[in-house]
C-alpha positions as CSV (number, residue, x, y, z in Angstrom):
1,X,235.2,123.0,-125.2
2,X,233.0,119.9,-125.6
3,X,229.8,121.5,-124.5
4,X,228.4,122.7,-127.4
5,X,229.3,119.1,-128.9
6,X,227.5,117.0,-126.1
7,X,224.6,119.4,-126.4
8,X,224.2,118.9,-130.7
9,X,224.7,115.6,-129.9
10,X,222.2,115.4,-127.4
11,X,219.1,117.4,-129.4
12,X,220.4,115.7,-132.1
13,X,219.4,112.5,-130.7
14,X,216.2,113.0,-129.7
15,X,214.5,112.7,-132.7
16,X,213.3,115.2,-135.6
17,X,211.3,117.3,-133.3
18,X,214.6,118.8,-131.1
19,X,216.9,118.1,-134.3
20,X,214.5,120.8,-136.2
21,X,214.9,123.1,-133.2
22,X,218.6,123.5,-133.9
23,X,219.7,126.5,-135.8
24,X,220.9,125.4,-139.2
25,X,224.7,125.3,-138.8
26,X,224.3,123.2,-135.5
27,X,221.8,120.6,-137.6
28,X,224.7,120.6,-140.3
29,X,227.2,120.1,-137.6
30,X,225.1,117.3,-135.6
31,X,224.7,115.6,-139.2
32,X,228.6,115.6,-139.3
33,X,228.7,114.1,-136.0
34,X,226.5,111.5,-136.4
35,X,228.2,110.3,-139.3
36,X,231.7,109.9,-138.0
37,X,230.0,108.3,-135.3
38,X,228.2,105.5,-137.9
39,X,231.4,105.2,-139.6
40,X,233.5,104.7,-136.6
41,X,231.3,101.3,-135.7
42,X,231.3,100.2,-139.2
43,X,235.1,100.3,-140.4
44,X,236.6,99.8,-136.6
45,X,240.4,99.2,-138.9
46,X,240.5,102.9,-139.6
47,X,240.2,104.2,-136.0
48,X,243.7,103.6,-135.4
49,X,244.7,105.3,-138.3
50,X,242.5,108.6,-138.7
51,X,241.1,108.7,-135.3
52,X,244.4,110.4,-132.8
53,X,245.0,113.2,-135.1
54,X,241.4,114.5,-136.3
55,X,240.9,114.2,-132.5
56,X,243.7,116.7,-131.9
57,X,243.0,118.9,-134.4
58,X,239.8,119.2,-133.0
59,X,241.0,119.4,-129.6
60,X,242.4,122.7,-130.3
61,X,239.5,123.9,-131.9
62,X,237.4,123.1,-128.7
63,X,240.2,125.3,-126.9
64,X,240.4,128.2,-129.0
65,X,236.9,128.2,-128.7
66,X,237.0,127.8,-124.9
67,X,239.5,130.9,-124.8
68,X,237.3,133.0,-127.2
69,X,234.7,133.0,-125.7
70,X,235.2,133.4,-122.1
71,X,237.1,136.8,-123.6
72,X,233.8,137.8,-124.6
73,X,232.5,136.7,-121.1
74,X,235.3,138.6,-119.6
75,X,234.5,141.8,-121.6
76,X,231.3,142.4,-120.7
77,X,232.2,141.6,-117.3
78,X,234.8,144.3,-117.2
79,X,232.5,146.8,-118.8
80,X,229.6,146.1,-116.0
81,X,232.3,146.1,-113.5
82,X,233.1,149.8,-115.3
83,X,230.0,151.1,-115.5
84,X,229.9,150.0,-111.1
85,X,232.9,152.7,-110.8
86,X,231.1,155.3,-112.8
87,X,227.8,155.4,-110.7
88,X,229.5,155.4,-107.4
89,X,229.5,159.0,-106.8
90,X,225.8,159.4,-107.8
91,X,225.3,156.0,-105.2
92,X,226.9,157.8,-102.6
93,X,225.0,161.1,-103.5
94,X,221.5,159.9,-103.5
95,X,222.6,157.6,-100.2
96,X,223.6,160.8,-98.3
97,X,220.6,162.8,-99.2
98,X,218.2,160.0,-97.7
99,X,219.9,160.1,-94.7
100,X,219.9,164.1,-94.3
101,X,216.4,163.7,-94.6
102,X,215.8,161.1,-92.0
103,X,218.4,162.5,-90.0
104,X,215.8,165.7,-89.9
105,X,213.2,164.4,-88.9
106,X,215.2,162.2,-86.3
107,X,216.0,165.4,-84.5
108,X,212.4,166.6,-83.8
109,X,211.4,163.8,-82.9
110,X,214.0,164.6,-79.7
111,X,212.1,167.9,-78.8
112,X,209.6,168.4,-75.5
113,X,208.0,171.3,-76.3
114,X,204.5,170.3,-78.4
115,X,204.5,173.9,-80.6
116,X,208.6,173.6,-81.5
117,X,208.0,169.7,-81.9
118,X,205.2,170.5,-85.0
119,X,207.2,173.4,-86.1
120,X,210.4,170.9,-86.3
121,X,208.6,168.7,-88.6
122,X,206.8,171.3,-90.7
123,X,210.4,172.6,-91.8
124,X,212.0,169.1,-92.1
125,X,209.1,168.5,-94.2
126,X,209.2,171.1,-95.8
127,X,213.3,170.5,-97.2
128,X,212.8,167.2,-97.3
129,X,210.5,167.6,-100.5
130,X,213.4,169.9,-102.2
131,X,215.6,166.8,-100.9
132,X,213.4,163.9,-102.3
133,X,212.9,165.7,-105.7
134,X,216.4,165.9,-106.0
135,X,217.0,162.2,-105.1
136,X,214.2,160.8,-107.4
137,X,216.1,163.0,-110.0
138,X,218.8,162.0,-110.1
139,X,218.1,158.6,-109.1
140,X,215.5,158.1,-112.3
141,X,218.6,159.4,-114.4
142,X,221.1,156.7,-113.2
143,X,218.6,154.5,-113.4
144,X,218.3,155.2,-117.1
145,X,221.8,155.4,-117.6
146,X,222.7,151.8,-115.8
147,X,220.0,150.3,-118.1
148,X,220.9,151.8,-121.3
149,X,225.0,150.8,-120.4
150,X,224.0,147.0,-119.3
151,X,221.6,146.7,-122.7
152,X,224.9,147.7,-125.0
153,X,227.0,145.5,-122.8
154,X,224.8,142.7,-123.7
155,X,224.6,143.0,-127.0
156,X,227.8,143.5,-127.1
157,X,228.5,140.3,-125.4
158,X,225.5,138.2,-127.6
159,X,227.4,139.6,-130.8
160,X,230.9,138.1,-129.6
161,X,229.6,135.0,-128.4
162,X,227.5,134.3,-131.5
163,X,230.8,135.2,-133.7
164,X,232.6,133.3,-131.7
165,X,229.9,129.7,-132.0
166,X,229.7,130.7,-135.1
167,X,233.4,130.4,-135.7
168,X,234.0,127.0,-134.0
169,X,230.9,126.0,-135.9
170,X,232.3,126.4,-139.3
171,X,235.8,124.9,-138.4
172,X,234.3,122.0,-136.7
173,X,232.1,120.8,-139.2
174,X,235.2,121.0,-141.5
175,X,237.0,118.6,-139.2
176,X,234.7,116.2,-138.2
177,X,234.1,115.8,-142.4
178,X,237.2,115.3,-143.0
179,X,237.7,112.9,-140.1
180,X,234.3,111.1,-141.5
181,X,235.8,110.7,-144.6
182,X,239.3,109.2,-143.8
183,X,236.8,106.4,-141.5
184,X,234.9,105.8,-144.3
185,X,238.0,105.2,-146.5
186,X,238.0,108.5,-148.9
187,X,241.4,109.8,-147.3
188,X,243.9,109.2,-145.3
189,X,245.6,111.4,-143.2
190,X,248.9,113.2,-143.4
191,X,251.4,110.8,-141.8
192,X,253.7,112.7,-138.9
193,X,256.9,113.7,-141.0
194,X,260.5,114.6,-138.6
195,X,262.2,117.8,-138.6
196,X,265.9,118.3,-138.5
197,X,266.2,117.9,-134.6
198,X,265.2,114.2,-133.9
199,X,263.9,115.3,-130.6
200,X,260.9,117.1,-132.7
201,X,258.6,115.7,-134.1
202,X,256.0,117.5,-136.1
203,X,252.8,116.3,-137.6
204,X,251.8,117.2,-141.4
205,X,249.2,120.2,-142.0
206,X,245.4,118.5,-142.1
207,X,243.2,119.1,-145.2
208,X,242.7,122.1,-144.2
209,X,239.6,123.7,-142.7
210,X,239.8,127.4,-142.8
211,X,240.3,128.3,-139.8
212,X,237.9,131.4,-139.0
213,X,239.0,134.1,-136.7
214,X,237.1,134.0,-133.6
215,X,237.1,137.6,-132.9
């Protein structure tokens, strides 16, 4: 995922100000950036050589990223999705309730006779309070459930994206160093070596960034 690349890139370049508004590991991984970037321009020769396979390398980290975290986008999802499912009774509860109330007062409104007419409506009203207490209670303890579910949900979420950024992050930075420092001269990369079938070709491991778990 090249978003959060494009988006250090483009704080990054807009001076001091937006570069100071970064958190810290996005500044360090901007700085990074900017310096593969210098060092592309100025030794041009070493493209070729260190350029197609730091760019795969990090590639794949854009991808696992990608993939970890829409999971965490697809959890919490899920879980407001459940929590949907678990209210639906109490939905269908308070929405028949309303309706027996209106319904009663629908029916005197039907009646000729003035004294049965008033009488109508001082019952209706009369079970329609036992009705709307019920509603409001239940309704004000949904309520509070719903809110209290969708507040875990998001943390939930914030904490798995976060790990997740933080992740990608860390590896990142410890590619596009590496990559900065083959352009500049400091290493080379691992040359591709051949397995035993011809027809497969592998390429040697990269100094390796630890690779954090995303999850």
């Amino acid at each position: 995922m090249w978003a959060i690349t494009f988006i250090v890139l483009a704080v990054a370049s807009q001076g001091a100000l937006s570069f100071n508004a970064l958190p810290m590991a996005h500044r360090q991984l901007a700085n990074i950036m900017l310096k593969t970037s210098v060092s592309m321009n100025e030794h041009p020769e070493r493209n070729v050589l260190c350029f197609p396979i730091y760019s795969q390398a990090i590639a794949e980290a854009n991808e696992r990223y990608a993939v970890s975290y829409n999971e965490c986008l697809d959890v919490a999802l899920n879980a407001q999705n459940a929590v949907e499912s678990e209210v639906a009774n109490d939905r269908s509860n308070v929405y028949q309730q309303g309706e027996d109330v209106c319904s009663s007062f629908k029916g005197c409104s039907k009646i000729e006779s003035s004294a049965d007419y008033f009488q109508c409506y001082h019952n209706a009203a009369g079970t329609s309070l036992t009705k709307s207490l019920e509603i409001q209670t239940l309704a004000k303890n949904t309520m509070q459930y719903i809110q209290l579910r969708h507040q875990t949900i998001e943390y939930d979420k914030n904490y798995c994206t976060n790990k997740s950024t933080d992740a990608y992050i860390k590896e990142s930075t410890a590619l596009y160093t590496q990559l900065e420092q083959c352009l500049a001269g400091g290493a080379s990369p691992p040359s591709p070596t051949t397995t035993t079938d011809p027809s497969e070709t592998t390429t040697g491991t990269l100094p390796p960034p630890t690779q954090a778990e995303f999850h």
